[in-house]
BAPA-789739 format. One line per 10 residues: number of its first residue (from 1); their letters; for each residue z, x, y of C-alpha. Coordinates in pm, whole numbers, plus 50000, padded with zeros to 5 digits. Example, Ala and Ser with C-alpha at 12.3 -4.5 7.8 and 13.67 -1.06 7.14 Angstrom:
BEGIN
1	AS	50780/51230/49550 | 50714/51367/49894
END
This chain:
BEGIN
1	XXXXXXXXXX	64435/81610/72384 | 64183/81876/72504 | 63827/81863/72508 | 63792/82096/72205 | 64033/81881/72019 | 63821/81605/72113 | 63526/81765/71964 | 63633/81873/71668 | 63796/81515/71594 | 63508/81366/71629
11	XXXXXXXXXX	63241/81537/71455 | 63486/81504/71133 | 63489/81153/71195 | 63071/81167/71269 | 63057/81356/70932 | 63265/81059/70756 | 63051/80767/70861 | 62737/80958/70810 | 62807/80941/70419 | 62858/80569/70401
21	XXXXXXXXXX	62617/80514/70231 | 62641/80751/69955 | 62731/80666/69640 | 63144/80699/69535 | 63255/80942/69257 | 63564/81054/69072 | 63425/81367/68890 | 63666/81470/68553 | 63605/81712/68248 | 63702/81790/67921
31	XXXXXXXXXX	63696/82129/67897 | 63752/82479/68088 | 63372/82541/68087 | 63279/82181/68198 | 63598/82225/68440 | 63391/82553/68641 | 63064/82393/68654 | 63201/82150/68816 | 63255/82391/69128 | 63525/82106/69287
41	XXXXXXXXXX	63744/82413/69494 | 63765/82704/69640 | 63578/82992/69483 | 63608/82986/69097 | 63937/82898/69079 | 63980/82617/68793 | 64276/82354/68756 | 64326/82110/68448 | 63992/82027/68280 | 64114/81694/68338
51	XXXXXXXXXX	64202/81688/68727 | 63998/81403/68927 | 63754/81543/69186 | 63711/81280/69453 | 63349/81298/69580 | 63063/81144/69745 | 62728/81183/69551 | 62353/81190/69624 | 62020/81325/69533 | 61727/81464/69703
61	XXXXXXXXXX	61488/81560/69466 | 61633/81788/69190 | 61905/81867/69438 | 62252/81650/69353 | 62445/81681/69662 | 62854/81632/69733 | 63094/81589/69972 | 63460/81652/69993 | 63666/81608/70275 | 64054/81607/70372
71	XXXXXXXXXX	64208/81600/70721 | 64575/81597/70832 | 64709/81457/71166 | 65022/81579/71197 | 65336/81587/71434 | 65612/81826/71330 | 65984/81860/71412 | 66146/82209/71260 | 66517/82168/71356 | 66724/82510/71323
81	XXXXXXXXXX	67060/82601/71541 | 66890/82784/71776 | 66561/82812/71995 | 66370/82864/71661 | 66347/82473/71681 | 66017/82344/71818 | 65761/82074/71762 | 65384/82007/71782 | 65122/81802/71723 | 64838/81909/71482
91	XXXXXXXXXX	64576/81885/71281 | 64514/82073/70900 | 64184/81968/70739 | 63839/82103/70594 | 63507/81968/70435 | 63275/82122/70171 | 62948/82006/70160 | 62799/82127/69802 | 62442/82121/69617 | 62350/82214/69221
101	XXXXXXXXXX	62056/82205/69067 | 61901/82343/68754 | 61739/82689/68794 | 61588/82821/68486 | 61841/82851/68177 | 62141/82779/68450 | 62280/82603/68699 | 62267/82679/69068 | 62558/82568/69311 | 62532/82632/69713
111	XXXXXXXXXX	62860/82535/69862 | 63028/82611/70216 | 63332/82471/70360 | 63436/82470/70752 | 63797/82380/70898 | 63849/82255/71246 | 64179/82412/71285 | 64071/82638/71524 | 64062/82368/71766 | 64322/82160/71639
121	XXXXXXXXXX	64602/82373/71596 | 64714/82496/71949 | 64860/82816/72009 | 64668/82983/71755 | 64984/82833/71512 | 65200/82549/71416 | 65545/82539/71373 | 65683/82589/71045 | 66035/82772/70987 | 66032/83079/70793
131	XXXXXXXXXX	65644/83094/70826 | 65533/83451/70835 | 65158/83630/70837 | 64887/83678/71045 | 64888/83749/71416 | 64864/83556/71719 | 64779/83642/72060 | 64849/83991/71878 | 65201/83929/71780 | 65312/83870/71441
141	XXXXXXXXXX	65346/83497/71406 | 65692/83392/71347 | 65832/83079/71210 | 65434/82949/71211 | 65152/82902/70998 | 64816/83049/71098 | 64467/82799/71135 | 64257/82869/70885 | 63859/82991/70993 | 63577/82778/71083
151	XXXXXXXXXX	63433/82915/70810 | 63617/82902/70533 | 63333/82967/70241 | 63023/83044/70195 | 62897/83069/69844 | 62669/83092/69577 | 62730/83074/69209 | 62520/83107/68910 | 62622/82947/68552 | 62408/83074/68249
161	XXXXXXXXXX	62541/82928/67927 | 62496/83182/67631 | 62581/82937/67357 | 62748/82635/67364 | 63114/82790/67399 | 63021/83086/67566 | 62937/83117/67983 | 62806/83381/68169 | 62929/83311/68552 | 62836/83487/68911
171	XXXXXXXXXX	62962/83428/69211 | 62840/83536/69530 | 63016/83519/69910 | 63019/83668/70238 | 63312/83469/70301 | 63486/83333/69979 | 63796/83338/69708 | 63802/83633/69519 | 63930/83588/69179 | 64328/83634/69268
181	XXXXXXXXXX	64571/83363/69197 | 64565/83004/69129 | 64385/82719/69333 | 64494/82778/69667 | 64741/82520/69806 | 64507/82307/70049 | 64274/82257/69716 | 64485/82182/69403 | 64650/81870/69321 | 64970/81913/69305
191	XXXXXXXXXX	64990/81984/69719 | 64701/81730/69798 | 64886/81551/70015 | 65152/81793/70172 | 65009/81856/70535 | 65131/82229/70564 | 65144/82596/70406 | 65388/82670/70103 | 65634/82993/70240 | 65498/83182/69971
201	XXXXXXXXXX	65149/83150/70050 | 65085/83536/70147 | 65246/83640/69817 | 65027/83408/69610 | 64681/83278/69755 | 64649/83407/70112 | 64311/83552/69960 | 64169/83206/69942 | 63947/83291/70280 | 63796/83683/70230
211	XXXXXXXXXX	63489/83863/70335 | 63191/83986/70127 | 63292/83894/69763 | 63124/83924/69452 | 63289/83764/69085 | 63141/83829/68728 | 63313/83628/68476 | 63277/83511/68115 | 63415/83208/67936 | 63458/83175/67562
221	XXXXXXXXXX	63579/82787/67441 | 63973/82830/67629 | 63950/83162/67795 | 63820/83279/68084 | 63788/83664/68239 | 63698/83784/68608 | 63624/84097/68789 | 63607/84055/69149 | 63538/84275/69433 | 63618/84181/69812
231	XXXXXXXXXX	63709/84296/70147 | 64072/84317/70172 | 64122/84281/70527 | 64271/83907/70643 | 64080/83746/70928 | 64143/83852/71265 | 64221/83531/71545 | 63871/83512/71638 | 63867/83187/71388 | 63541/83106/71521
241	XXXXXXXXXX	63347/83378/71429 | 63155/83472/71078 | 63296/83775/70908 | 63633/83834/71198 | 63763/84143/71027 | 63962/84452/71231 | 63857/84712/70990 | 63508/84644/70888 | 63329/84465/70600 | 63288/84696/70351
251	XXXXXXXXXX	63392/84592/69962 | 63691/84801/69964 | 63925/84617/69712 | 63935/84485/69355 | 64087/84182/69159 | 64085/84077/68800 | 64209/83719/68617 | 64297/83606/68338 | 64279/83215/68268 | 64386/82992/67938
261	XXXXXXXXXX	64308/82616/67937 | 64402/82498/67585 | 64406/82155/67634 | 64236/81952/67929 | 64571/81841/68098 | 64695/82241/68090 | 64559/82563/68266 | 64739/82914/68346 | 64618/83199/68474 | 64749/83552/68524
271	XXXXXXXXXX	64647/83776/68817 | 64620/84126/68969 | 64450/84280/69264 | 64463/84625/69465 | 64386/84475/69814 | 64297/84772/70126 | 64455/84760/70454 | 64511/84373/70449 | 64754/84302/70747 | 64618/84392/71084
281	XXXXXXXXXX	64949/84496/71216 | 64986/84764/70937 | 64687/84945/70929 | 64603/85137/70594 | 64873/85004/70349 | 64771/84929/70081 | 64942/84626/69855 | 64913/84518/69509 | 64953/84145/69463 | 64996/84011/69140
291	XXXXXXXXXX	65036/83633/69053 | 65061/83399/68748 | 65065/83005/68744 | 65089/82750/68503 | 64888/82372/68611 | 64940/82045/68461 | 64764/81729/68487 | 64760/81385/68301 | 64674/81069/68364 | 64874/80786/68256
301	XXXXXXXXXX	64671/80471/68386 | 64307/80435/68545 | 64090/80117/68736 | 63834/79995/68524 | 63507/80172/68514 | 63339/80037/68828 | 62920/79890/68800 | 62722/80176/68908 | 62592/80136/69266 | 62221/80024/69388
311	XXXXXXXXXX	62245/80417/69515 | 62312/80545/69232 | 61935/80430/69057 | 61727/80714/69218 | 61988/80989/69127 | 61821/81146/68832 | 62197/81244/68643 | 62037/81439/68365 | 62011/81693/68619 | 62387/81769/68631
321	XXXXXXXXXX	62501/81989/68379 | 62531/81665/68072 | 62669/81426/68317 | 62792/81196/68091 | 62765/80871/68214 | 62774/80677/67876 | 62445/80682/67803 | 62265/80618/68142 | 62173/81016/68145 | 61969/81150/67891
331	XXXXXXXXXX	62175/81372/67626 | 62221/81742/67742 | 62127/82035/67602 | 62380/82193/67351 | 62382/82487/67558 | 62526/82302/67853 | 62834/82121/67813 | 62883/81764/67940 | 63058/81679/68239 | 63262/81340/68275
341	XXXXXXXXXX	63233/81067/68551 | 63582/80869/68461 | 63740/80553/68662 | 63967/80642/68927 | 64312/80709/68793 | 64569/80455/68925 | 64929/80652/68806 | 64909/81050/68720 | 65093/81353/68762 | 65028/81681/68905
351	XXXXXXXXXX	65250/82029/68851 | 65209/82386/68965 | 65473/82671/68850 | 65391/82956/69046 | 65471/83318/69096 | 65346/83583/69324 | 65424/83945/69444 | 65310/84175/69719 | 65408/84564/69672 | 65374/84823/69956
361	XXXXXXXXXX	65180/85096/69815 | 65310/85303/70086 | 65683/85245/70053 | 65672/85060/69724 | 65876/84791/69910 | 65796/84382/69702 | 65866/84070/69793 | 65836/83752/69530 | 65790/83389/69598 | 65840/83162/69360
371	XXXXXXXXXX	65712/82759/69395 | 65742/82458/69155 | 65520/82146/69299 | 65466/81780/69166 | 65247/81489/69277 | 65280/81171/69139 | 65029/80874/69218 | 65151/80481/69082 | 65032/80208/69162 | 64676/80314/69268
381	XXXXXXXXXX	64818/80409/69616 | 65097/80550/69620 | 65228/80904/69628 | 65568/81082/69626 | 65601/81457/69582 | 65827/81779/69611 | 65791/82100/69678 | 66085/82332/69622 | 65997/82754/69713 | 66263/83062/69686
391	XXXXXXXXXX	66055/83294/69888 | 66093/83628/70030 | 66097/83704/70357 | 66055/84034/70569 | 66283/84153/70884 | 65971/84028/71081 | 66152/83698/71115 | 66445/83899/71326 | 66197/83951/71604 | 66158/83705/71895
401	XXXXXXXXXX	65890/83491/71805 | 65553/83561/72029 | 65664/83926/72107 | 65468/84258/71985 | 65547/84421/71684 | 65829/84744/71856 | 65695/85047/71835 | 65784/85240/71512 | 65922/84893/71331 | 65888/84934/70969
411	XXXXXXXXXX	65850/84624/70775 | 66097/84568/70468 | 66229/84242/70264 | 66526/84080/70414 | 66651/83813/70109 | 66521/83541/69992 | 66471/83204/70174 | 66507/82819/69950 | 66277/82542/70071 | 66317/82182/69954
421	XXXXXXXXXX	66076/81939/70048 | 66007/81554/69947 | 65741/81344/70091 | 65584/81021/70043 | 65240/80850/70158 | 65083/80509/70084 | 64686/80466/70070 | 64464/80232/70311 | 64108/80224/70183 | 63811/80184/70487
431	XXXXXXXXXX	63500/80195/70327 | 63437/80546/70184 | 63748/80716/70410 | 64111/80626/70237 | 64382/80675/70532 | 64733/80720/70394 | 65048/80720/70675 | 65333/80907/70544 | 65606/81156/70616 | 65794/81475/70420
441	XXXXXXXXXX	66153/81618/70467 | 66199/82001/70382 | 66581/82130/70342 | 66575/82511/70417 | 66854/82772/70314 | 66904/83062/70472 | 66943/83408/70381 | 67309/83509/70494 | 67089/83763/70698 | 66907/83505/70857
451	XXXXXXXXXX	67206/83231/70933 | 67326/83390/71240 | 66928/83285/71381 | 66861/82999/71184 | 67225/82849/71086 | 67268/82760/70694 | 67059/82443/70619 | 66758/82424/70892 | 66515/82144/70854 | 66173/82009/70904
461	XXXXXXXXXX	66045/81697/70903 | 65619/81607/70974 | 65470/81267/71026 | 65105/81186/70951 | 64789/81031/70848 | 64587/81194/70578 | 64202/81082/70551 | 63973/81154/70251 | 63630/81075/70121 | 63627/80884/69800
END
């Protein structure tokens, strides 16, 4: 383990025990407003209205602050009939430390959210067959996922409700998630507890970690519309440093969405974005990414509601926007819709349909990934999911992996690659940090361009412990 990994480990782990003594919520709502003042992921990205939000909570003054944490520690073993094969030992995680507070007719959220994987993923990537995106040690990274930046947010966002039904949103980031595609996968529910990247991530969410973006939206009852504008370049490998962009900062591209939540247990959203000059290695082309999703959430069974704790009694809840905490907080304003604080669910389910396309706007070349994902919890502690992908894949993954990019090599899409995974993991509650052991098993299948590297049916299989704050 090296001295940076050291580091890294254990100022998570100082950040964990610090919080002990904060008070334990599962945060819930009821509707698609209630759902994005609750601010529990990445930019304004929204799942199910009723999704659980595991949290620690505290007050200082009018301030309510939160924490959310999840770390990986992860050993991986991709298998494939050739020297693509390799292993590693890893770590995936990130925290987001978050404040809200009234501020005139609104409510005011700060939020930021750092990753270690900078330190903890060596070699600037970690295995994963098929893997493609990003650059390391100025190669394209092949058969590897990328860390993500120390900093992976920075954010502001302002809520004014204009009637009871209607919102008026604003959303503010140097470094942030414009409003393009669903919750990215190391936030929503449905991949919670998968340790690595979905293939399809550059097709679908990759934009989950941008520079300089600003979001307008408005919300009436089930129905939500964005305009963002962002930097469109990806990070650079200085993970490190604020801002790491190859071609400047300015606000150079544009994204709009388009999310439904009818019900609390169902959200979809629909997608587009022009996005300037976002791959390092291909300098001024342009892409047009478009995605659409579908979410699903319910919970079957829940733990009783727990006794609110001795830390709890200074937190002045009426400060939230209509916490309702059945009828400890005073009763909100009509103009701001309650929230819910519900008891822990012990079985529920988690889905995520998802589709997402990148076109060349200089060749008018596309590749589409497609993803279905489920997460079911029983038995308070227990989860088993899948992931299955048909993603496409570009004649990047032909090149030896760690070598430049040839002179004059024109990217193009190569087929279509299937990935079957199925995992299981078992929770171990210590004090406010759950650990859960577990393992996953992905079954690829090739492209019969790709067999003569890969063979037919490469595999991967990763071994961990995930830790959480709850």
């Amino acid at each position: 383990m090296t001295m940076r990994w050291s580091i890294a480990v254990g100022l998570m782990l100082l950040v964990f025990c610090a919080t002990d003594g904060q008070a334990q919520m599962v945060m819930s709502a009821r509707t698609l407003i209630e759902a994005e003042q609750q601010h529990g992921s990445s930019g304004t990205s929204i799942e199910p209205a009723s999704t659980p939000v595991p949290m620690l909570m505290s007050a200082h003054g009018a301030w309510q602050l939160m924490l959310h944490a999840n770390v990986f520690v992860a050993n991986t073993q991709q298998q494939a009939e050739s020297e693509r094969g390799r292993d590693a030992f890893f770590s995936t995680n990130w925290i987001m430390p978050m404040a809200q507070r009234k501020l005139g007719p609104g409510l005011l959220t700060v939020r930021a959210m750092f990753s270690f994987e900078p330190a903890t993923v060596g070699g600037r990537n970690y295995p994963l067959l098929f893997q493609q995106g990003e650059t390391a040690y100025g190669a394209p990274i092949v058969d590897g996922q990328h860390p993500h930046d120390f900093f992976m947010e920075v954010a502001a966002l302002y809520d004014l409700p204009l009637s009871r039904n209607t919102l008026l949103s604003f959303y503010a980031a140097p470094v942030g998630d414009p409003a393009i595609g669903p919750t990215a996968y190391p936030h929503r529910q449905s991949a919670s507890e998968d340790p690595v990247a979905a293939l399809g991530h550059h097709q679908e969410d990759s934009t989950h970690i941008a520079f300089n973006v600003v979001t307008g939206g408005l919300t009436y009852r089930w129905v939500r519309v964005e305009l963002s504008g962002f930097h469109g370049g990806e990070p650079d490998e200085h993970r490190w440093a604020f801002e790491p962009s190859p071609n400047g900062h300015d606000i150079d591209s544009v994204s709009t969405r388009l999310t439904v939540s009818p019900t609390p247990d169902v959200s979809g959203q629909y997608s587009i974005a022009h996005i300037h000059s976002p791959e390092a290695l291909y300098p001024g082309e342009d892409q047009q990414r478009q995605t659409a999703s579908v979410m699903y959430h319910h919970t079957f069974r829940a733990k009783a509601m727990p006794a609110m704790k001795s830390s709890m009694s200074g937190m002045d809840m009426g400060d939230m926007p209509g916490m309702d905490m059945g009828g400890v907080a005073p009763a909100p304003p009509k103009a701001v819709p309650a929230m819910n604080m519900v008891a822990e669910p012990t079985t529920d389910l988690a889905t995520t349909f998802l589709w997402g396309r990148t076109r060349s706007l200089a060749d008018n070349s596309k590749e589409n990934s497609y993803l279905a994902e489920a997460l079911l919890r029983f038995a308070s502690k227990n989860y088993v999911w899948t992931r299955m992908e048909n993603a496409g894949r570009s004649n990047e993954l032909m090149l030896t992996p760690g070598s430049p990019l040839p002179v004059g090599f024109a990217e193009e899409p190569i087929g279509h690659v299937a990935a079957y995974t199925l995992g299981y993991d078992h929770d171990i509650r210590l004090g406010h940090i759950v650990a859960a052991p577990g393992a996953q098993v992905t079954v690829y299948r090739s492209p019969e361009a790709l067999r003569s590297t890969y063979g037919s049916t490469p595999a991967g299989e990763v071994f961990f412990v995930r830790f959480r704050l709850r």
